[in-house]
C-alpha positions in Angstrom: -45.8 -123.5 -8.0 -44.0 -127.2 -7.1 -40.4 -127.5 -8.4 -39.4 -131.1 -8.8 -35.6 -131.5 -9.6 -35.2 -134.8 -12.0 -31.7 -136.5 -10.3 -31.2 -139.6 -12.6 -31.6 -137.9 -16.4 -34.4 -140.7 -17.8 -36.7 -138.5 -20.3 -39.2 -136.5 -19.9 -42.2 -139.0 -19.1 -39.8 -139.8 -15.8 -39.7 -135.8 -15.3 -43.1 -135.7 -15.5 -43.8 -138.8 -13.6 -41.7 -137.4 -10.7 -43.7 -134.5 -10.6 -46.9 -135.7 -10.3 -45.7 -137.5 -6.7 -45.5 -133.9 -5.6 -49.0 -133.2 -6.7 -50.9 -136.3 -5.4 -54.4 -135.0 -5.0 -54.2 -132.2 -7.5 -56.9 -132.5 -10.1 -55.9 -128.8 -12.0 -53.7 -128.3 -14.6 -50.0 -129.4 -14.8 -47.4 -127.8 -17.3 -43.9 -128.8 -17.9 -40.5 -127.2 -19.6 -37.7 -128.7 -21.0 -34.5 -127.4 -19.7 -33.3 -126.9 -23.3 -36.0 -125.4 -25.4 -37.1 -123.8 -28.5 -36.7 -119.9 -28.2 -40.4 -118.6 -27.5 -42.2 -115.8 -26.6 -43.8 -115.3 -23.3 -47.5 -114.9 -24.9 -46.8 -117.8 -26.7 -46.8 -119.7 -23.5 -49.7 -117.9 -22.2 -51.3 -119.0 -25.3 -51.0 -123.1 -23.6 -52.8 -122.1 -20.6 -55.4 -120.8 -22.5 -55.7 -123.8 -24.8 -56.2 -126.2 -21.7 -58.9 -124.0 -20.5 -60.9 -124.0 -23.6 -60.7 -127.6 -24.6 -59.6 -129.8 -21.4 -57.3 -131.7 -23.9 -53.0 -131.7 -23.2 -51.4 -129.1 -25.0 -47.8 -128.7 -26.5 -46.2 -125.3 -27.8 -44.7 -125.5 -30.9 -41.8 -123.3 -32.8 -40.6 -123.4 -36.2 -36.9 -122.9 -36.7 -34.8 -122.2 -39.8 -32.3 -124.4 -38.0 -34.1 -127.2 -36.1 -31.2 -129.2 -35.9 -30.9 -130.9 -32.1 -34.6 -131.0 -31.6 -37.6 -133.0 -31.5 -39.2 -132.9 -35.1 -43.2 -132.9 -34.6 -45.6 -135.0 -36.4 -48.6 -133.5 -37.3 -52.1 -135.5 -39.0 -53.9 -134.8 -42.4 -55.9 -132.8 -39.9 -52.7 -130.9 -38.5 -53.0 -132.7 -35.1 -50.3 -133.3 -33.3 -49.2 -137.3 -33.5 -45.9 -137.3 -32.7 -42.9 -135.7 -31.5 -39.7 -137.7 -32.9 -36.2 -137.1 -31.5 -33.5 -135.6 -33.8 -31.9 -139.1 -33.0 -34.9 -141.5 -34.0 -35.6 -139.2 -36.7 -35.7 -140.8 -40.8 -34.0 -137.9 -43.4 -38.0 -136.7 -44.2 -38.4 -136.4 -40.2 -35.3 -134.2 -39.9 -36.0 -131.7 -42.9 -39.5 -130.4 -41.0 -39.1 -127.4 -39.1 -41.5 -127.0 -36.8 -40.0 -128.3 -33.3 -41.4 -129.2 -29.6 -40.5 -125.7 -27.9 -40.2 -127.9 -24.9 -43.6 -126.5 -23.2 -46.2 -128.8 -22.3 -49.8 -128.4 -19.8 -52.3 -131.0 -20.0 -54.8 -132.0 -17.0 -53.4 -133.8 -14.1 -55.7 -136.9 -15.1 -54.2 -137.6 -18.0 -50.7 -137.3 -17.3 -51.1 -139.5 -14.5 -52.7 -142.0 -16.9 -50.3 -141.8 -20.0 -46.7 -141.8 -17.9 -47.7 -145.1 -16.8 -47.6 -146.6 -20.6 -44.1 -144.8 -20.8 -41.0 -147.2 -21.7 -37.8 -145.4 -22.6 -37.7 -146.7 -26.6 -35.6 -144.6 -28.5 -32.2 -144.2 -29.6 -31.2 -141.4 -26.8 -32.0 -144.1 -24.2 -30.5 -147.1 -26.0 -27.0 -144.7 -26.0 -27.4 -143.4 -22.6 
């Protein structure tokens, strides 16, 4: 396991962005957790690795809270794919009554992380208040 403090506080896609400089060359799977996160079980995040395994696609552990006040609200498809995971902040009144939240638990393949952080730009209204 590589530990890779984040310094300067930028989002997650930095976080993750930072890590991946400590695994240049690594084409396995990378997973990721939120300092503050969703209460969750440790099966449940067994559960992730077994996900990427199976299916080669990124993966994100869910929870659903009675109070999900303070987290990221997710967005789900007419298929009940993930689309989206909106910020408590950026969140519209409909956004903020769902209660199923990011648990703050992510794995996807190296590949693609290294691919998607590089279309990151910090839009929302935590970074516009930082």
């Amino acid at each position: 396991m590589t530990v890779v403090e984040q310094t300067e506080q930028m989002g997650t896609g930095h976080a993750v962005r930072l890590g991946l400089t400590a695994l240049r060359g690594w084409e396995g799977t990378v997973s990721h957790s939120l300092r503050r996160r969703a209460p969750v079980e440790p099966r449940d995040r067994d559960c992730l690795g077994e996900e990427i395994a199976q299916r080669g696609q990124p993966a994100i552990l869910t929870a659903e809270l009675s109070d999900p006040h303070g987290y990221g609200r997710v967005i789900r498809d007419g298929q009940g794919r993930v689309v989206a995971v909106v910020e408590e902040k950026d969140a519209s009144d409909d956004e903020r009554r769902i209660r199923e939240v990011n648990a703050g638990i992510y794995a996807a393949p190296a590949a693609f992380l290294r691919q998607s952080t590089g279309r990151l730009s910090p839009r929302n209204a935590r970074a516009s208040s930082i």
